[in-house]
N, C-alpha and C positions, 0 to 999 in steps of 0.2 A: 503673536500670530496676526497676520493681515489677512483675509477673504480677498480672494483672488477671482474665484467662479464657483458656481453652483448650478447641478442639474439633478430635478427632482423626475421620477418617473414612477407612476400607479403608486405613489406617497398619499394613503387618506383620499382626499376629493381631486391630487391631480391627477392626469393624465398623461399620454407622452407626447404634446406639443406644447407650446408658449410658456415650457418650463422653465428657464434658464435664468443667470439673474450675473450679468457680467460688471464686479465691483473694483473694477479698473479704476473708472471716473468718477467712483461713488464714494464723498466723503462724510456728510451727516445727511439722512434720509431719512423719510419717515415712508413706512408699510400702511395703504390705506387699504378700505377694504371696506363692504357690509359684514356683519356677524355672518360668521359658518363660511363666509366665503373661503378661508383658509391662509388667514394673515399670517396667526400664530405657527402653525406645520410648517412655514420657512426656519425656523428656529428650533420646531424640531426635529426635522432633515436635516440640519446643521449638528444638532448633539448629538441625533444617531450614527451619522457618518463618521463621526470623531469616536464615540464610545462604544454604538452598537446598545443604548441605555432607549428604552421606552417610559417616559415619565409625562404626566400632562403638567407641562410647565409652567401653566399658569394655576394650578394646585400644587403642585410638591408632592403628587401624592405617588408614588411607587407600586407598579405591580397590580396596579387595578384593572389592567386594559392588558388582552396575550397581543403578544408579536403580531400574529399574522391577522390581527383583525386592523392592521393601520396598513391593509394591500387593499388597495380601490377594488372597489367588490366587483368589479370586472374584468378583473385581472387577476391571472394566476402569479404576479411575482412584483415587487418594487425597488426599486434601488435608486441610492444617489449617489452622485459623484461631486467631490468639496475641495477645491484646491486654495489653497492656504502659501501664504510666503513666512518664516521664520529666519530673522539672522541674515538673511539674502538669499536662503536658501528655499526653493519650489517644491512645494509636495502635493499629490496629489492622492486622494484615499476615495476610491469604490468597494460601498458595502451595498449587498441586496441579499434580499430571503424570499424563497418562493412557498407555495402557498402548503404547501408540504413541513413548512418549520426549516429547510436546508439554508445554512448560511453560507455568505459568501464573504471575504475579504481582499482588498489587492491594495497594495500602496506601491508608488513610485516617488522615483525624484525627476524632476526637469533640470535638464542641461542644455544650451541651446535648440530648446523649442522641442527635444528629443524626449519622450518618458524611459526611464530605465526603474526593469521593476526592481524593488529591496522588498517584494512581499516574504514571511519567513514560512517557515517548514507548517506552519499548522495556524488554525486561526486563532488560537489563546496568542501565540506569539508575538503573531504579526500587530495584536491589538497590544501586545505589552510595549513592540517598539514602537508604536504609534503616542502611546500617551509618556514613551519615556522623550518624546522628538518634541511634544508638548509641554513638558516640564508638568501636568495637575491633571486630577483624575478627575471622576462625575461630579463627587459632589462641588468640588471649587468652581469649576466649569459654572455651576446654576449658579453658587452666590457672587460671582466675578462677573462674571463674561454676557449675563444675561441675567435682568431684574422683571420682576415683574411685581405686578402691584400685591397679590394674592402671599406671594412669599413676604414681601415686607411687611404685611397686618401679622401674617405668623411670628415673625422676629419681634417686632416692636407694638402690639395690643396684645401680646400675652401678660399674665402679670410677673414681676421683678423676678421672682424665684425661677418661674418658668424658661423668663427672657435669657437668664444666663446660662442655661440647660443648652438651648438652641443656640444659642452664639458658642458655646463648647463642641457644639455639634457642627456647627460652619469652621468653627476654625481645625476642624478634623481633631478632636484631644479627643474622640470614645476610645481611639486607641488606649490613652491610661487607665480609662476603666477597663479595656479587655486585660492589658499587663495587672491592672488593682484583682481581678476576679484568676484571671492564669495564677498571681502568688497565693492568694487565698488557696486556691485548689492543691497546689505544691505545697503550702506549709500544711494543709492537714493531710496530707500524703505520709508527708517527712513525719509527723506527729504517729499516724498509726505503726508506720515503720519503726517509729521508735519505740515503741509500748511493745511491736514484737521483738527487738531487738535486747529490750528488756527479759522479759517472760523467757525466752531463750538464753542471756545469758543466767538466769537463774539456775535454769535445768543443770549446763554445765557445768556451774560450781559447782551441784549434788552432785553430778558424776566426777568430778575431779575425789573429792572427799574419799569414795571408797579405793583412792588407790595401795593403801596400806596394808588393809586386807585381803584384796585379792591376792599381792605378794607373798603372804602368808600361805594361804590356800596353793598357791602356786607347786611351790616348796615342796609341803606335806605331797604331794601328788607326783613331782619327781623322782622322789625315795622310794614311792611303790611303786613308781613303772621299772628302776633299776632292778629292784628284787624278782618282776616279775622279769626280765631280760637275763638274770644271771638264770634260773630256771630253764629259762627257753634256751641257753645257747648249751646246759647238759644234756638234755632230750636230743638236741640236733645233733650231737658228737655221738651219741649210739645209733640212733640213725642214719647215719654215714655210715656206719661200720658195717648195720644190716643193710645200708645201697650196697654197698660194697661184696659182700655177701652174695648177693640178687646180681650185680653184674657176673660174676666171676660165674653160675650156676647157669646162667641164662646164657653166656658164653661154650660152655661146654654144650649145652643142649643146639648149640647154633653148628658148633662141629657137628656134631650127628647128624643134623638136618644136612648141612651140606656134603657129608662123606654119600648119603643117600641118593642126595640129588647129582652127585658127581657119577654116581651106580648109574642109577637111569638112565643119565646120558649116555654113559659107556652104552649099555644095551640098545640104546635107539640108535646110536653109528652102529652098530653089530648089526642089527635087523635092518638100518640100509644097506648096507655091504653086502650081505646075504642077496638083497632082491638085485643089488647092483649085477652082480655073480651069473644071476638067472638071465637079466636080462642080455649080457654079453653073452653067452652062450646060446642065445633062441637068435640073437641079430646076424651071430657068426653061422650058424646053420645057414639060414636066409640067404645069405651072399653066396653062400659055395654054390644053394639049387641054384640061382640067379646066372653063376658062370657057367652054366652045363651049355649054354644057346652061344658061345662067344664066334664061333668058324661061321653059322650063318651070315650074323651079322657086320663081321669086316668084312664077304664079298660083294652083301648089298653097300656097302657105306663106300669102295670102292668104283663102283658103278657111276653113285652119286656122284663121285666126284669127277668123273669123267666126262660125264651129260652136262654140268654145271658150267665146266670149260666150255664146250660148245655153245649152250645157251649163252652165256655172256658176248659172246661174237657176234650172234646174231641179234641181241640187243639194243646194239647200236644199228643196225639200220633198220630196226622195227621205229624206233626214237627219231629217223628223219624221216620215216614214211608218214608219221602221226602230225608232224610239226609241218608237213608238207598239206595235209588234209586239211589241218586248221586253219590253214592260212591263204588258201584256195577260198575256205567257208567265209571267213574274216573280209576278203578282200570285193566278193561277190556282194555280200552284206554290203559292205560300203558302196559299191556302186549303185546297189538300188535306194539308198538313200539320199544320194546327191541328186540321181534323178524325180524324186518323190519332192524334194528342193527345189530343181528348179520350176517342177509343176506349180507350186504355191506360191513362186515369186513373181512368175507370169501371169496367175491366178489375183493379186495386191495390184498387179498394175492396172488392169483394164476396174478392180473397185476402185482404185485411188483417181482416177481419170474420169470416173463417175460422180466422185463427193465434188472433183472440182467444177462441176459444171455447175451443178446445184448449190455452193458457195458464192459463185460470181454472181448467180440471180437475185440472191438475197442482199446481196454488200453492195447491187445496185437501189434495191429498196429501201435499204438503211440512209444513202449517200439523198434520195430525195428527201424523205422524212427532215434529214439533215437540214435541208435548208430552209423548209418550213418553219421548224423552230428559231430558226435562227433570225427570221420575221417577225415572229409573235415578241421574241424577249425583248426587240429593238422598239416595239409600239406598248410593252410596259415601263421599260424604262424611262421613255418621256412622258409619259402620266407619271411616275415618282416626282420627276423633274419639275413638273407642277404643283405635286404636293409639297414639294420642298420651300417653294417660294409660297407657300399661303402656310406651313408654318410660322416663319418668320412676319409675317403680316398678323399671324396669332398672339406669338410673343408683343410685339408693338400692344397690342389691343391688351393683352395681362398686363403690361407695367401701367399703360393709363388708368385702369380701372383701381388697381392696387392703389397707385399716387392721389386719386379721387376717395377710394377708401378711408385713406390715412389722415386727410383731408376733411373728412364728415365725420371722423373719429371728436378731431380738435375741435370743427363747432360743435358737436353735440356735448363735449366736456365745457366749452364754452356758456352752452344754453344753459345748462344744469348748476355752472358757476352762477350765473345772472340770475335763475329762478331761485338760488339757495338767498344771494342775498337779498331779492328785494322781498324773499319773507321775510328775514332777520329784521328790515330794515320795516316792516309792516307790523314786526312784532315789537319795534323798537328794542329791538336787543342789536343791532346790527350799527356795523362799522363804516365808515364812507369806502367805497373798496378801491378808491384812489389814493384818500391820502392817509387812511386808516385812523382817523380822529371819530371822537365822537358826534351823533349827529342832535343837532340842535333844533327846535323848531318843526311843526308841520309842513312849513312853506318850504324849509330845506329837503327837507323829506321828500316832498312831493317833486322838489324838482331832481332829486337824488334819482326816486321808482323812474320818474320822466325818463330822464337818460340811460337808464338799466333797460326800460322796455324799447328806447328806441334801437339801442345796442342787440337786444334782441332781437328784433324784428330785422333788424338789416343781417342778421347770422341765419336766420329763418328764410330769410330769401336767396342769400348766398347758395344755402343747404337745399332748397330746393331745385335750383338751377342745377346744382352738381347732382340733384338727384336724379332729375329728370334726364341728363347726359349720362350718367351711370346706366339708367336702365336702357338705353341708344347702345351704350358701348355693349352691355350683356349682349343682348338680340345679335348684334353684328357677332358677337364672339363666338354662339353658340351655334351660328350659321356657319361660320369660319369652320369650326369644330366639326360639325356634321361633314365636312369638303373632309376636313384633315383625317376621318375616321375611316377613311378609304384605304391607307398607307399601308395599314396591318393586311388587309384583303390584297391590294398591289403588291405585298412584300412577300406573301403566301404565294401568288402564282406566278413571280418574279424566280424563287425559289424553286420552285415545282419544276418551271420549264428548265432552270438551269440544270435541274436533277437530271431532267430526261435528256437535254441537250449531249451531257455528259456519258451517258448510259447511250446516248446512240452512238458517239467517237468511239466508246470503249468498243461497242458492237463491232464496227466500224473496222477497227486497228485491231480486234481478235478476227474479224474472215479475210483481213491481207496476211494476217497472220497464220491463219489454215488454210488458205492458197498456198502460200510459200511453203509450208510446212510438208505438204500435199505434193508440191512439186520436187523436193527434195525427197523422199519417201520415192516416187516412181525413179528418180535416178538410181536412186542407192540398189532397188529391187534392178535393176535392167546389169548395174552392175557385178552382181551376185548371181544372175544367171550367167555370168560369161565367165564367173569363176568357177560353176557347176559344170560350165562346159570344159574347160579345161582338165579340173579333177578327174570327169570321166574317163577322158583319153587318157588317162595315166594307169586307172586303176585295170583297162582294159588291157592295156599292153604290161602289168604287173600282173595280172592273171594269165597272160598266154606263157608267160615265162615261168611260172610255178606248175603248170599243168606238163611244160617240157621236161623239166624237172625229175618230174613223179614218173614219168614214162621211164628215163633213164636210168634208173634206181632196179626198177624191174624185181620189188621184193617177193618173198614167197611167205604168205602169210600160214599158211597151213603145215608145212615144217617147225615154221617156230612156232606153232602152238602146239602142236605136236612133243615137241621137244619139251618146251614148259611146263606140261603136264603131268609129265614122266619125270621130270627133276623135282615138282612136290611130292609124288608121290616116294622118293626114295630118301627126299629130307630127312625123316625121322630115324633112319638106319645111320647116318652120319651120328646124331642124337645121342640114339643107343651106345655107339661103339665108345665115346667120352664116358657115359656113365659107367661101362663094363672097366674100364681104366680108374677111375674114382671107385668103383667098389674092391677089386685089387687090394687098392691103398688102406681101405677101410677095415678092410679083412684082415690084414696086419697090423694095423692099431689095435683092434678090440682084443686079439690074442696078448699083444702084447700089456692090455689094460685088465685082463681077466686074472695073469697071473700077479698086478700089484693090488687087486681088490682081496685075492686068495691071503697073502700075507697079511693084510692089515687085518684082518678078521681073524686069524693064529693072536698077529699082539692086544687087542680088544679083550679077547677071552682070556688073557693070562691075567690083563689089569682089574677085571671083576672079581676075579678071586683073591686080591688082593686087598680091595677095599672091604670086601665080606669079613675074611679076618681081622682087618682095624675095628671093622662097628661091633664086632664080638665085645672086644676087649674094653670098648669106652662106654656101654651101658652095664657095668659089672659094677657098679657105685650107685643105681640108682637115683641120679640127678633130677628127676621131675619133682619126687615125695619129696628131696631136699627143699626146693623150689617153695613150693607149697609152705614149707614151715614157715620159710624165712620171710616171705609176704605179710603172714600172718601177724608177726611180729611188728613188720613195718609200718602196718594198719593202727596198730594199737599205740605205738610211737607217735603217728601221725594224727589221731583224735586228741592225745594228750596235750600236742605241739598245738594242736588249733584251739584248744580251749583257753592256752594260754596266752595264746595272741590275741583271742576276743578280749580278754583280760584286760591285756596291755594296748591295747584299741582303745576301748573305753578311757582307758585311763588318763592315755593321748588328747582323744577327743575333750577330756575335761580340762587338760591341761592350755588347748586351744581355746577353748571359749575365756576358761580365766585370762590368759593371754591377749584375746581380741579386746576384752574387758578390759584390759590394762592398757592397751592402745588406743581404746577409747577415751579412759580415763585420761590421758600422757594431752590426746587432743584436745579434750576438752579443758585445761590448761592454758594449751595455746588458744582455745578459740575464744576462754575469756577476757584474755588481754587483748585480742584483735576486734571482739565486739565492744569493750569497753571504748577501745579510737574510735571506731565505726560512731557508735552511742556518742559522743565528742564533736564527730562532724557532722553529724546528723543535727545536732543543736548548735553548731555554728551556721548549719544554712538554714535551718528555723530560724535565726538571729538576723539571718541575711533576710528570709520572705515578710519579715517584721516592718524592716527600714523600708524594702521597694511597697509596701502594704501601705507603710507611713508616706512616704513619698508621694505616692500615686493616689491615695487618697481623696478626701472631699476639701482639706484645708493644704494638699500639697502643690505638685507643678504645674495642676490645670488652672488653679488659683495663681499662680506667680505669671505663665503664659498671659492668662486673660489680663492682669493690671501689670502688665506690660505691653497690651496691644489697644487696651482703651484711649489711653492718651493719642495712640498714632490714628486713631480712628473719630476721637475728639477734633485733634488740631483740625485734619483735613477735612471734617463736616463743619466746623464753626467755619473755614474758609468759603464750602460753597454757598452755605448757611448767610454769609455774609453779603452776597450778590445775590441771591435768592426772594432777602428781606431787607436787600439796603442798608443792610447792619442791625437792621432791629434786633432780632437775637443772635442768643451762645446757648451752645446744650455744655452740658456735662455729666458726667456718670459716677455715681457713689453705688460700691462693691459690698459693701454694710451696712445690715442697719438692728439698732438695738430694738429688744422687742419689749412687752410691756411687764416682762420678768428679769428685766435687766440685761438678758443675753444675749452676744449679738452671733448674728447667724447673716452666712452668704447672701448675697443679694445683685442684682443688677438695675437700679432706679437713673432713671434720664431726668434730669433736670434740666428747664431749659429757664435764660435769665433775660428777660426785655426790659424797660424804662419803669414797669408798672413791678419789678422784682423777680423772685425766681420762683416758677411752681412747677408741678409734674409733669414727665411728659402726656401720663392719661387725663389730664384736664383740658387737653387743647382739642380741637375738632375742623374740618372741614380744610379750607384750602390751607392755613399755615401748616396746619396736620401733616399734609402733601409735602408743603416745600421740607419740613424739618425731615420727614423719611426719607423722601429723596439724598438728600443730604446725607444723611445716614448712611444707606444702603449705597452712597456712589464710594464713600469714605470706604466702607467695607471691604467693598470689592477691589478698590486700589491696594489695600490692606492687604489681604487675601492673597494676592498677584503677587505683591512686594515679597512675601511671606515665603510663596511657591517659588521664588526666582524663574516665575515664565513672563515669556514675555508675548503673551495674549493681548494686541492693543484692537481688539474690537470690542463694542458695549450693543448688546440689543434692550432695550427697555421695553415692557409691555403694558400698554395703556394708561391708567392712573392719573392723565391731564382732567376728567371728569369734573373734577371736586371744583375746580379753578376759574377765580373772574378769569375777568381780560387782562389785569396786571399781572396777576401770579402766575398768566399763562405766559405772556410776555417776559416776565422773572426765570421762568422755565429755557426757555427760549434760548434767552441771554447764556443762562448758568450753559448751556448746552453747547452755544459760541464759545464761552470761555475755558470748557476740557476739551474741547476736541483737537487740538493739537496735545493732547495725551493721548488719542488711539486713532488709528489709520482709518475706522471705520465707526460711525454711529448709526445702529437703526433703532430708530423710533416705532412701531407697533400703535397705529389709533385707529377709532373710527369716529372720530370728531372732524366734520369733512374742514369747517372753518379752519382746524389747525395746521392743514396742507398749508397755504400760501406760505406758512411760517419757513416753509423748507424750499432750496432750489431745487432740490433733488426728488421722488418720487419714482414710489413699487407700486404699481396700481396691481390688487389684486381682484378679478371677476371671478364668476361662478357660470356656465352656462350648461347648454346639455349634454356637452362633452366631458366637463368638469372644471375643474379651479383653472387659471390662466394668470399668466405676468407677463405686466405692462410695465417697461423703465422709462419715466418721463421725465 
């Protein structure tokens, strides 16, 4: 992974300007800074962006500090944005959380200068394909990719037993103790499983055992439910005999019933036929009085019909007298309507000829209005045209001031260079800062401070010259400014007038518009009176020919209502004479229906006397008392049957239980054979969570990992080791050691071997201290990397030059020229100012009252 860019926002002390930190051109660099400034938080904006992990990484310590207390307490929200090159390929990842706890995630890839996002469905996701695109999770990330002094006293001044605990822990192996503690848990799973698999297959052998017996049992119980079944099926066979009995009794008694019910019926057709009889006889009366009136009634119905013919004639021309009336009314009507028309359209012309007078007057006050405005916009517009060009005299004035800024930046980093060393050089600790040698002598000294202070004094005059111009250029700017602050006021009523200018054309072009409209309007009326005039004369000369009409006609309205009147009144004799003709008819049917109701009432009463003598003859046997006995009987049959079915129930029932019992038994058989395999595999994978127990163990694979990764972490620390110290020493690491019982037990001791022999690493102190960890921890993390197959080539290192003369820091130095064509990117982390010059490169981090700020020099 290469560092590409970073931008931190409301992270801790920054804020959101002078974040950024562009490591294009950036190849070993040191991050300077005061304490709190916020050196460190570059580094961890970099692992949060990547893992979304809060750790203070210059402790190691986890979980001590919540998420949302690293949001600049002024701010509801922070986030950074880290883009990274991998393989050749551009990625960029934005993580931010607001002050709520809500996270956010996005990542893209760069393709020609393009972002295309691959953020995934959910934020676990997206974080997993993040660190799978990185090839190593958090913890590799701290001991690879970034050292710091505080993690390396944890690894190497813990003691030997300790040491190899933490180095199991960096090189990620807790996984074996979670799979050592997961088999533990599974083998005593599988253990208690088996003790029940035991105790259960006990049980089932005792129930296998009683299968001999129940057979037995079985048997005997067989024999008595047959004896009881031969019992039950002689009781049943006399009991059919008496159903049988009981049908044949119960049959007879059903003929009786129905010979009876057959009676009744006969007698209830008898007794309707009878009323039938009466009533044909009272209806036939009825008709004959009914005929007595027939002679009056055909010679009024005659009548009727003679008057009916007449009325019909005159009919027809009562039907063109009406249609004639109507249409006289109809046509009158419409005449006075068109006249009532043209009153109203006469009426619109002489209003419409009024709104136009009173339009022209107004659209001539519109058209001056018009032109006034059209003055005013033209005398703001060249006041714009002014402020335009004292913009541009503004801008001239902001780059000067800026370029003079930037300018009094360098001397004052300058002065602060000159006053650091001519303390060093008064404390005699300090370097010539020309040719970096030692300084020798008072007189050299004094002529060293000599030319630091003249150097000063000529950057002191420079600075004030430009200061004094700086505060010229302000004044003038701020004047400029006060001109240019006009713009928004001239652009207000630049706007304003354009509004109204607008609003008066619109005016303007809606009253030519209701002129025109207006004048259209009085045409259209003046044309619609002459169409009023026309219709008139038509409907006049249609009304004199409908009134000649009616004269011609010449009807008599008083005969034919005369005549009308006398034709209702005689309707209902037409009426009568149809019904007298339909009673006729009627009067010979009911005779003829009187004399078939007469017979069927003769054959009705012969059949009643016939069934009377059957019911004689079929209750002479006494069939109810029979009835009675035979029930009797039945009862007694059927108490005996049931007692002996409970019998053979029971007997059944026992015979099922022994049965179940035997099926039980039969299973339990098989289920001893099938728990005995069970019991079998059960202790082959007890056999198995033994070996992964042994394997994973304290003397198994984390032991074989580790003294197969010390040597690669050996070789390449004696290498830096070797530039570090000019070859003075070698470490090496011994994995055992015996104790004073004879027994040798794990261990992780450093031995390191110089000219004077080889002793511990805890006997050594101060700067070689430094160079041998160093060494160490750079060894490690190449290690580490190697291990991950990622290919992370950036190193941040945190402070730790402290301890170190001027050679070891120069030894530093060196070792730092000598890896860094191992990784695209080196930051250094100090606030040792003397150790800047060491670097071309420079993060200058401040602190002001805006917050933390980056400076790339």
């Amino acid at each position: 992974m290469r560092p590409l860019f970073l931008k931190i926002e409301n992270f801790k002390s920054y804020g959101e300007s002078q974040n950024q930190i562009d490591f294009n051109n950036i190849k070993v660099a040191c991050i300077v800074g005061k304490n709190g400034n916020g050196k460190s938080s570059i580094a961890e904006a970099i692992a949060w962006a990547l893992f979304g992990e809060f750790e203070r990484l210059q402790t190691g310590k986890r979980g001590k500090i919540s998420e949302t207390e690293y949001i600049n307490a002024h701010k509801d929200y922070m986030q950074v944005e880290f883009e990274f090159e991998i393989d050749g390929v551009i990625y960029r990842v934005v993580r931010r959380l607001d002050r709520r706890g809500k996270k956010y995630l996005s990542l893209f890839m760069k393709k020609n200068d393009v972002l295309i996002p691959i953020t995934e469905a959910n934020y676990t996701q997206t974080q997993n394909r993040l660190e799978k695109i990185l090839g190593i999770d958090f913890n590799v990330f701290l001991h690879s990719a970034y050292l710091s002094q505080k993690r390396t006293e944890d690894f190497l001044l813990s003691s030997p037993e300790d040491r190899r605990e933490i180095l199991a822990k960096i090189l990620n192996l807790s996984i074996y103790d979670q799979i050592n503690e997961l088999a533990k848990e599974k083998r005593k799973e599988k253990k208690v499983l088996l003790d029940i698999k035991i105790k259960e297959n006990e049980e089932n052998i005792k129930i296998a055992s009683e299968e001999e017996n129940i057979k037995r049992a079985i048997i005997g119980l067989e024999e008595k439910s047959k004896k009881i079944a031969n019992e039950l099926d002689t009781l049943k066979n006399e009991l059919n005999n008496l159903v049988d009995q009981k049908y044949q009794t119960e049959q007879k008694l059903k003929d009786i019933r129905r010979k009876r019910e057959e009676k009744d019926e006969y007698v209830k057709k008898l007794n309707e036929i009878k009323k039938r009889i009466e009533n044909t006889q009272s209806d036939l009366l009825k008709i004959e009085d009914d005929l007595k009136n027939e002679p009056e009634i055909t010679s009024k119905a005659k009548e009727y019909e003679q008057l009916k013919s007449t009325l019909e004639c005159l009919q027809k021309d009562y039907e063109t007298y009406i249609s004639l009336k109507n249409n006289i009314a109809l046509v009158e009507k419409e005449k006075n309507s068109k006249e009532e028309q043209k009153k109203i359209f006469e009426k619109s012309i002489e209003e419409y000829n009024t709104k136009i007078t009173n339009e022209a007057a107004e659209l001539s006050k519109y058209q001056q209005e018009l032109k006034h405005l059209e003055m005013e916009i033209s005398s703001v517009e060249k006041e714009l045209e002014k402020v335009k060009k004292l913009k541009c005299q503004l801008d001239t004035k902001k780059e000067e001031i800026t370029k003079i800024e930037k300018v009094l930046e360098v001397f004052e980093s300058k002065l602060k260079e000159l006053a650091t060393s001519y303390r060093l050089i008064e404390s005699n600790k300090g370097k010539c800062p020309v040719c970096l040698r030692e300084i020798k002598g008072d007189e050299e000294k004094e002529h060293i401070k000599k030319e630091i202070a003249t150097q000063g004094k000529e950057y002191k005059e420079k600075k004030e010259v430009l200061s004094a111009k700086l505060s010229n250029l302000k004044k003038e700017y701020q004047q400029l400014e006060e001109k240019v602050k006009q713009e928004d006021a001239l652009r207000s009523k630049e706007k304003k007038l354009h509004g109204l200018f607008e609003n008066l054309k619109a005016k303007i072009d809606q009253k030519n518009k209701n002129i025109e409209n207006l004048r259209n309007s009085i045409s259209e009326s003046q044309q619609r009176i002459n169409l009023c005039d026309d219709e008139i004369s038509k409907l006049e000369k249609k009304l004199q020919d409908l009134k000649n009409e009616l004269n011609r006609l010449n009807f008599d309205g008083v005969n034919y209502s005369r005549v009308s009147k006398r034709v209702k009144e005689l309707e209902v004799y037409s009426r009568l004479l149809k019904e007298i003709e339909i009673s006729k008819v009627k009067a010979e049917n009911l005779k003829n229906n009187l004399l078939e109701y007469q017979n069927e009432a003769q054959q009705l009463v012969k059949k009643i006397q016939e069934i009377d003598e059957q019911l004689l003859q079929m209750v002479s046997d006494s069939p109810e008392e029979n009835l009675k006995e035979i029930q009797s009987n039945i009862n007694t049959y059927e108490s005996k049957i049931k007692n002996l079915q409970e019998d053979l129930t029971s007997v059944l029932k026992e015979i099922g239980i022994f049965e179940q019992k035997l099926e039980q038994a039969k299973q339990a058989k098989e289920k001893v054979i099938a728990l005995e395999k069970e019991m079998e595999d059960i202790k082959r994978e007890i056999e198995v969570y033994d070996i992964i127990i042994d394997i994973t163990g304290p003397d198994g694979i984390k032991n074989e990992i580790i003294a197969n990764t010390l040597p690669l972490i050996r070789d390449e620390a004696n290498r830096l080791l070797k530039l570090l110290t000019n070859g003075a020493f070698s470490i090496d690491f011994k994995t055992q050691k015996e104790t004073a019982s004879g027994k040798t037990i794990e261990t992780l001791q450093i031995e390191i071997s110089d000219i004077n022999g080889t002793r511990n690493y805890e006997l050594f102190s101060g700067g070689e201290l430094f160079r041998i960890n160093f060494a160490i921890r750079i060894a490690l993390a190449k290690v580490l990397l190697k291990r991950a197959g990622a290919s992370i080539r950036m190193l941040i290192l945190d402070e730790g030059f402290g301890s170190q003369d001027e050679e070891g820091k120069d030894h530093i130095i060196e070792c730092l020229n000598q890896i860094k064509d191992q990784f695209d990117t080196i930051l250094v982390i100090t606030h040792i100012e003397d150790l800047m010059d060491a670097f071309d490169q420079r993060i200058v981090v401040k602190k002001d009252m805006e917050g933390s700020k980056i400076f790339v020099v």
